[in-house]
C-alpha positions as CSV (number, residue, x, y, z in Angstrom):
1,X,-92.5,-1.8,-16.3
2,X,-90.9,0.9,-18.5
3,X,-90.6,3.9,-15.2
4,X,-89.7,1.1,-12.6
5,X,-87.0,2.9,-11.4
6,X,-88.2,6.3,-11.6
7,X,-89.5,8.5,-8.1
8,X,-91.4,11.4,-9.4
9,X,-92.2,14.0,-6.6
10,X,-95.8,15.5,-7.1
11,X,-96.8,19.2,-6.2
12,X,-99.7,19.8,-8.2
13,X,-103.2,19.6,-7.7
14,X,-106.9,19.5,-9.6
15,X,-106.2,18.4,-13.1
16,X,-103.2,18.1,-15.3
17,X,-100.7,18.1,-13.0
18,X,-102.3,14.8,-11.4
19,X,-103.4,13.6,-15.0
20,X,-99.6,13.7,-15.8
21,X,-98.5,11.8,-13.3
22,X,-101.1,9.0,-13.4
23,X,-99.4,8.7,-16.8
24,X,-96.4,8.0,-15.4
25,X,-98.0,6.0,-12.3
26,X,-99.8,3.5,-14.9
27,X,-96.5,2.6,-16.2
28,X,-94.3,2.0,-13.0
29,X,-93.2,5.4,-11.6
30,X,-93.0,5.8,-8.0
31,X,-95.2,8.7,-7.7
32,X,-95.3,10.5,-4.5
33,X,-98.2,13.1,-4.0
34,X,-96.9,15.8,-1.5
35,X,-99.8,17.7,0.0
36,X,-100.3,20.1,2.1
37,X,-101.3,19.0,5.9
38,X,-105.1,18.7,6.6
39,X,-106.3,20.0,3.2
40,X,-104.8,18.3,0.4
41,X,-105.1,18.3,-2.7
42,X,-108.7,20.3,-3.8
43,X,-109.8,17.9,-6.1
44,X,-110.0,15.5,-3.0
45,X,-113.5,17.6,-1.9
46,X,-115.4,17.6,-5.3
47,X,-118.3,15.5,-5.6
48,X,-119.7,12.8,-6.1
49,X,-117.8,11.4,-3.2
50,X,-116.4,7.9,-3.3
51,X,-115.4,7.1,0.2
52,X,-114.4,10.2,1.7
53,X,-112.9,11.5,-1.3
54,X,-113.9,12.1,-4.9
55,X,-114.5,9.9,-8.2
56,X,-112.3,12.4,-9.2
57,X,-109.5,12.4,-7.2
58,X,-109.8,8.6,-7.1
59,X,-109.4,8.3,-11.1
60,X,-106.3,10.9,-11.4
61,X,-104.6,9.6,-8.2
62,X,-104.7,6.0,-8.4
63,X,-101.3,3.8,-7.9
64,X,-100.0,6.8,-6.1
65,X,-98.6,7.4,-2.3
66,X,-99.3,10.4,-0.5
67,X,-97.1,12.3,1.9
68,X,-98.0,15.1,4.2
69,X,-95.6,18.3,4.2
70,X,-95.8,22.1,5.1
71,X,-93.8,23.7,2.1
72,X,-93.9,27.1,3.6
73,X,-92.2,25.3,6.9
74,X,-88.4,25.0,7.3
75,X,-88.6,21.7,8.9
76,X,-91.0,20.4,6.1
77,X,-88.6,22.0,3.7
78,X,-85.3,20.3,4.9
79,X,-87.3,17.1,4.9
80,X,-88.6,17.6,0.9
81,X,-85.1,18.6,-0.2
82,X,-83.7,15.4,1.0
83,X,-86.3,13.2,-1.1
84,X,-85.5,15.6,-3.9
85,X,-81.9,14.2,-3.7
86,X,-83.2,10.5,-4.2
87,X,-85.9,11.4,-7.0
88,X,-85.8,11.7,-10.7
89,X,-88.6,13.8,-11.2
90,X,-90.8,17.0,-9.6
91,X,-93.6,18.2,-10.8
92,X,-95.6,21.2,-10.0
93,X,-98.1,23.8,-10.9
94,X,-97.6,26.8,-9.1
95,X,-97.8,30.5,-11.0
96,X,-94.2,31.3,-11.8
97,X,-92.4,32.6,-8.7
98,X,-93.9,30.6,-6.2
99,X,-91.2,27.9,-6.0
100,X,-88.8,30.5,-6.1
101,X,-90.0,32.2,-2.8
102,X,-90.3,28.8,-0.8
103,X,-86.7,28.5,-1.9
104,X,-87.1,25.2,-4.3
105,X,-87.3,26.6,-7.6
106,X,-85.4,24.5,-10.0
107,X,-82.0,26.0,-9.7
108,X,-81.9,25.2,-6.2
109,X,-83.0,22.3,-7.0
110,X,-80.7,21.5,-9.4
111,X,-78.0,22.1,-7.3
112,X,-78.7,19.4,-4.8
113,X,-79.5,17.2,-7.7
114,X,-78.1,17.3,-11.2
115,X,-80.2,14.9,-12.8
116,X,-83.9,15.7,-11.8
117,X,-85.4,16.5,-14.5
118,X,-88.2,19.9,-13.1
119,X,-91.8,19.8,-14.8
120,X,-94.1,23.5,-14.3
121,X,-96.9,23.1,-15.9
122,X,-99.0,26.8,-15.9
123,X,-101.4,28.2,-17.7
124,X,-98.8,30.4,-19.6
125,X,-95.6,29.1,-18.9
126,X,-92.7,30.3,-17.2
127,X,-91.9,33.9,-19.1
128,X,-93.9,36.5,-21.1
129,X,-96.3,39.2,-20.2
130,X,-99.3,36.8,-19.1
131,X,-97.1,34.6,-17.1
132,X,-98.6,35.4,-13.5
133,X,-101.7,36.1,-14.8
134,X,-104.4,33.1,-13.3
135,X,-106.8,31.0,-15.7
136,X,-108.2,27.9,-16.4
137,X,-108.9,25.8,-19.3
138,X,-111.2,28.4,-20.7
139,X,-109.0,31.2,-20.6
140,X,-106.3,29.1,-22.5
141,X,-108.4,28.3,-25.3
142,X,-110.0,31.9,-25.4
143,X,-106.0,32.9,-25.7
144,X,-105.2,30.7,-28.1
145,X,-108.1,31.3,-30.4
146,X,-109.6,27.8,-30.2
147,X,-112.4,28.8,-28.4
148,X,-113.5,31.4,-31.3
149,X,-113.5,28.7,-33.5
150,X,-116.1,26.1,-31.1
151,X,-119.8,26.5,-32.0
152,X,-122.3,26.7,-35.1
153,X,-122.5,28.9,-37.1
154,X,-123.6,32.9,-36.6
155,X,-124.0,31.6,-33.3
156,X,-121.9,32.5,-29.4
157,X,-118.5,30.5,-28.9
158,X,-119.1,26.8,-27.1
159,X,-117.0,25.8,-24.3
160,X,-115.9,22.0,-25.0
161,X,-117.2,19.2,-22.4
162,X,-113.9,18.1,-21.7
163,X,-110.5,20.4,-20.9
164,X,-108.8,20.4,-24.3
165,X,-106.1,22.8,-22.7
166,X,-105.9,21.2,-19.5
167,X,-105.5,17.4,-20.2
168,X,-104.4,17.6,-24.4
169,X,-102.1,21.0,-23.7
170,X,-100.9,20.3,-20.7
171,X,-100.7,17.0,-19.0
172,X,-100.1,15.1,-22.0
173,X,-97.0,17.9,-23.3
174,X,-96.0,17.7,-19.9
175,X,-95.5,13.8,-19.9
176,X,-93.8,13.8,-23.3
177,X,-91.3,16.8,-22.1
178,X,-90.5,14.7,-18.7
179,X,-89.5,11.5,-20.9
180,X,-87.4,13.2,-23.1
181,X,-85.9,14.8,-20.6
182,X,-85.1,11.6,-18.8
183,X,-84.3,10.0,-22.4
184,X,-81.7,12.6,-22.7
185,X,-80.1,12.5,-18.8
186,X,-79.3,8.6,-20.1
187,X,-76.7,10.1,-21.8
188,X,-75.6,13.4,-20.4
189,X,-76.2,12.5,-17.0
190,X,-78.0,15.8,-16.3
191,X,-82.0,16.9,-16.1
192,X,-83.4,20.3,-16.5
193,X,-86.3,22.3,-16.3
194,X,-89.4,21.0,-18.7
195,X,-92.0,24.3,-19.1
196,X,-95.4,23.7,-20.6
197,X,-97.6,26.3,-20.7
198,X,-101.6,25.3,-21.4
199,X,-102.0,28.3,-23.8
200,X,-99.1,26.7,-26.0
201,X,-100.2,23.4,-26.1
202,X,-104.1,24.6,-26.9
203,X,-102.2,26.7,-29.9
204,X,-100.6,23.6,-31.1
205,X,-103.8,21.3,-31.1
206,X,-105.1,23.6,-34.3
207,X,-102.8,22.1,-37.3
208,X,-105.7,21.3,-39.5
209,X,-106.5,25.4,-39.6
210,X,-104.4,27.7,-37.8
211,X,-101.8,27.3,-40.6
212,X,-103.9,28.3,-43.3
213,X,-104.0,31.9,-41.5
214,X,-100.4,32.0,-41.2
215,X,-100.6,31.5,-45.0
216,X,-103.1,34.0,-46.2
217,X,-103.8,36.1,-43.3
218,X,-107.5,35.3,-44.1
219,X,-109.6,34.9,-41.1
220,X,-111.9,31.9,-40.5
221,X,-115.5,32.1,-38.9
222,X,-116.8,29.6,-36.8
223,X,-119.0,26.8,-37.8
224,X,-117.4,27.3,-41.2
225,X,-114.1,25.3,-41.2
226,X,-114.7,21.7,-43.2
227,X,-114.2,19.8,-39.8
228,X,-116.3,21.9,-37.7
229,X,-120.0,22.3,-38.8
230,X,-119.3,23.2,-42.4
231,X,-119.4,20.1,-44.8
232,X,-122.6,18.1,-45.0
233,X,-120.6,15.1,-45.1
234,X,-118.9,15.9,-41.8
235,X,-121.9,16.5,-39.1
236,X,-124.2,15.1,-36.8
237,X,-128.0,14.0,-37.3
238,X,-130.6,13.2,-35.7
239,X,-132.8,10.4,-35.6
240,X,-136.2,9.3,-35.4
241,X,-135.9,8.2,-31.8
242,X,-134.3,12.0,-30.4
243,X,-130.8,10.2,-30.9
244,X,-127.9,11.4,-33.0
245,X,-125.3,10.0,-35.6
246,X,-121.9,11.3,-36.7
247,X,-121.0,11.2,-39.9
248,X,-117.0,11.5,-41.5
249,X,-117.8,10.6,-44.4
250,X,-115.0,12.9,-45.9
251,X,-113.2,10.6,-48.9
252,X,-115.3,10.3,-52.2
253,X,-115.6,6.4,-51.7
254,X,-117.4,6.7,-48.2
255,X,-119.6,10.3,-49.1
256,X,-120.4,7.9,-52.1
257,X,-121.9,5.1,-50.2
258,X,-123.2,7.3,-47.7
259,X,-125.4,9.3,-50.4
260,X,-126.5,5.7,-52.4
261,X,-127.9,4.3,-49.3
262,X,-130.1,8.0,-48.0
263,X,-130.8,8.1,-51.9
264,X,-129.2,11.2,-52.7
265,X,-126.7,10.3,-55.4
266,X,-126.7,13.7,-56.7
267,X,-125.1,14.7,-53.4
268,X,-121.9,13.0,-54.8
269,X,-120.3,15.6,-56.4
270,X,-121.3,18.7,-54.3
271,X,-119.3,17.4,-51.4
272,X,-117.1,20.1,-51.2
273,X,-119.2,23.1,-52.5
274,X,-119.7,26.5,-50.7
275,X,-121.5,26.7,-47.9
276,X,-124.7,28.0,-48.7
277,X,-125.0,24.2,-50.7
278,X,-123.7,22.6,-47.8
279,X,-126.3,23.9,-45.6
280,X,-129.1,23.1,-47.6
281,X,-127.8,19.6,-48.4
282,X,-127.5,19.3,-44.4
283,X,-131.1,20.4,-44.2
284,X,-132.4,17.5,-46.6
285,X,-129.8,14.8,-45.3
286,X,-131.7,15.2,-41.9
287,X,-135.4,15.2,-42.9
288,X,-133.7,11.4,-44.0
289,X,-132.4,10.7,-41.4
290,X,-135.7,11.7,-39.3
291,X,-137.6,8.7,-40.5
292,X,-135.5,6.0,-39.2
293,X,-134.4,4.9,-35.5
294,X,-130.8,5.3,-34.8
295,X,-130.5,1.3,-34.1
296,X,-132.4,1.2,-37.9
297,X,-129.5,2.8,-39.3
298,X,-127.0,1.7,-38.2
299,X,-127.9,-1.7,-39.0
300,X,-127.9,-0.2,-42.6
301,X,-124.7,1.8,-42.2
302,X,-122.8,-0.9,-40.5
303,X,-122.8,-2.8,-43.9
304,X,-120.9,-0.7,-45.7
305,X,-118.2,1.4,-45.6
306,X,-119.4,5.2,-44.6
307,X,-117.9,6.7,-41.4
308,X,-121.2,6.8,-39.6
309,X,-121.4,6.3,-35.8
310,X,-123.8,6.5,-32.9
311,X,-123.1,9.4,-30.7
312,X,-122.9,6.8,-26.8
313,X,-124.0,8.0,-23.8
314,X,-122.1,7.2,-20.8
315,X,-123.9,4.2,-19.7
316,X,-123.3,3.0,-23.7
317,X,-120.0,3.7,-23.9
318,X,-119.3,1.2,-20.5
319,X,-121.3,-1.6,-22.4
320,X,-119.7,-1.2,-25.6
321,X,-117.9,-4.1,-27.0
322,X,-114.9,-2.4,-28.2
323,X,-114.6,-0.6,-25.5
324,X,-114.7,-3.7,-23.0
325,X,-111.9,-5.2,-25.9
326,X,-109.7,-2.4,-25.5
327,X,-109.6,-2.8,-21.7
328,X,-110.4,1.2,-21.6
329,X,-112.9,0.2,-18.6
330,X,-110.5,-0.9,-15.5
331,X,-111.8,-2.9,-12.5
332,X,-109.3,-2.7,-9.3
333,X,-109.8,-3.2,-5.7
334,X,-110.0,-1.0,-3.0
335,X,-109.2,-1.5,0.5
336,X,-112.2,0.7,2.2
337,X,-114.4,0.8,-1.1
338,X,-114.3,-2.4,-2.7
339,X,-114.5,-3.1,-6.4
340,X,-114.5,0.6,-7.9
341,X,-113.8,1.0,-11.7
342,X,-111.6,3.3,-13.6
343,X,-110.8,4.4,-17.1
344,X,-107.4,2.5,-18.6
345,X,-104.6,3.5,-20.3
346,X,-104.9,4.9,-23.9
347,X,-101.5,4.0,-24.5
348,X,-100.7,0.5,-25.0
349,X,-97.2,-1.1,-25.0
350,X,-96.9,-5.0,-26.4
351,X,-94.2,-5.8,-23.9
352,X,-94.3,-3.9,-21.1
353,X,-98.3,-2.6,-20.9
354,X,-99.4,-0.1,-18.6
355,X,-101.3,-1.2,-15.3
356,X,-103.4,0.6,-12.4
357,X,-101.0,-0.9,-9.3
358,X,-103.6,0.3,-6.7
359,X,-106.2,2.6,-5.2
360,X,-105.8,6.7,-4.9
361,X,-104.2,7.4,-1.7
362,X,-105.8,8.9,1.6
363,X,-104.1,12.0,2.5
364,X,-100.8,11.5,3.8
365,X,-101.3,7.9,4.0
366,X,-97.9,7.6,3.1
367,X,-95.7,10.2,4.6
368,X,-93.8,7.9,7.8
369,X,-93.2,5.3,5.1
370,X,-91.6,7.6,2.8
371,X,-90.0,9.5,5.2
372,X,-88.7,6.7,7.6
373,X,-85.2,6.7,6.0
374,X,-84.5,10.2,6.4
């Protein structure tokens, strides 16, 4: 597998920390979870519970090992400072200035070994005035501005189902920084310190808009940006049967089709006219789209070429056929649990794929065999 021969050194907890390093995990790191004695990592006591543990934890922490080591102890120190010596990679998600008062901060780290390449990941990165400031993935977007943009509109900012900041602004910048770090050691022979901060990253997910108010200043109001609520052709219905549809049907040739088959051929050429239009068109699109089941429709949409899709639930998504065809619904085998299922990869490699090597880790089920040789 493409990490193989890499040891990453885990410090973080909850979310992207742990989302990063399954990353690496799925794709043959040797990822050791450090924890700290008799509580663990905090994820490990959400709910629901598989086991004694939760789905959570099981899903982020899977193919991992888990060692058992008081930071704040000299003893436990010594002993984390010798497996930094063998290791390619640490990872953590303390405020700034935490490391550095335990004495590992990446300069002393660096010193007993040159070439490990030192991911933080915080909520503002390493420097600037917000740096110790705490937050979580709803203060990074507020921050960034990404939040003001969520919603309908006239209406109050919508916090997003998932952790835009969290998984998209942090764990994934962190596991791009920590390979090009380690691209970059192949020919220098030395690491160094990778900083992601989740405000940055939730900044950088806005190319589509941000830069149109670094080029006129002008302001944008939310539920009013093409791709979020404004354009007819770009929105959700519902249906007959209280389910929904989503519909990109941006380019001329699909809002074309789309229009022909709802009977609105005058739609056509309105497609990107001011809002007041687009809201009225929206308003006539779905007394259509009320008199037809979702199943009903798509049956007619799947026919031609329009960007229109069921919105799944859950229990949808599992059964989908694509989904089952991309292998994006994992099956492993637990010692204590049994079968237990996970979500796969999104990342897929023609030589050398990614792969879930084993269960999530009780805590500290690991820490004589790691330690043994030291």
């Amino acid at each position: 597998m493409p990490l193989d021969a890499i040891r990453v050194l885990d410090l973080s907890r909850l979310l992207p920390g742990p989302y990063c390093s399954m990353l690496l995990a799925d794709f043959g790191a040797e990822v050791i979870k450090v924890e700290e004695p008799n509580v663990g990592d905090y994820a490990r006591a959400e709910y629901p519970k598989l086991g004694e543990d939760s789905a959570l934890f099981h899903s982020l922490n899977r193919s991992k090992k888990s060692i058992c080591l008081n930071l704040k102890a000299a003893e436990d120190q010594a002993k984390f400072l010798q497996l930094v010596k063998d290791s390619d990679v640490v990872i953590e998600s303390f405020r700034p200035g935490v490391m550095k008062r335990l004495g590992l901060d990446y300069e002393t780290l660096n010193e007993i070994n040159p070439g490990l390449v030192y991911c933080a990941i915080t909520g503002y990165g390493q420097e600037g005035p917000y740096a110790e400031r705490p937050g979580h993935d709803v203060n990074f977007l507020s921050y960034a501005g990404l939040l003001n943009m969520m919603g309908e509109q006239g209406g109050a900012p919508q916090i997003p189902a998932t952790q835009i900041a969290d998984i998209g602004g942090g764990a994934y910048p962190a596991a791009v920084g920590i390979l090009l770090a380690l691209f970059e050691r192949q020919k220098t022979g030395k690491g160094q310190m990778v900083d992601i901060s989740m405000m940055d990253g939730a900044i950088s997910w806005m190319p589509t808009f941000f830069p149109n108010f670094l080029a006129s200043r002008q302001e944008s109001k939310r539920g009013e940006l093409d791709l979020s609520g404004k354009l007819a052709c770009y929105a959700i219905y519902e249906t007959k049967d209280q389910k929904w549809l989503s519909v990109g049907a941006l380019e001329p040739k699909f809002w074309g089709e789309f229009c022909q088959v709802i009977g609105k051929e005058e739609f056509v050429a309105k497609v990107r006219d001011p809002i007041d239009v687009q809201t009225q068109m929206k308003k006539e699109i779905q007394e259509i789209m009320w008199q037809k089941t979702r199943e009903e429709w798509m049956e007619i949409f799947e026919q031609i070429s329009a960007c229109v899709s069921p919105i799944l639930s859950f229990g949808e998504v599992v059964e989908n056929p694509h989904v089952k065809a991309r292998g994006m619904i994992q099956e492993i085998e637990d010692p204590v649990l049994g079968v237990i299922q996970h979500i796969g990869t999104p990342i897929k490699l023609s030589r050398t794929p990614g792969k879930i090597k084993g269960a999530a880790p009780s805590l500290g089920e690991h820490t004589e065999e790691v330690l043994r040789g030291y």
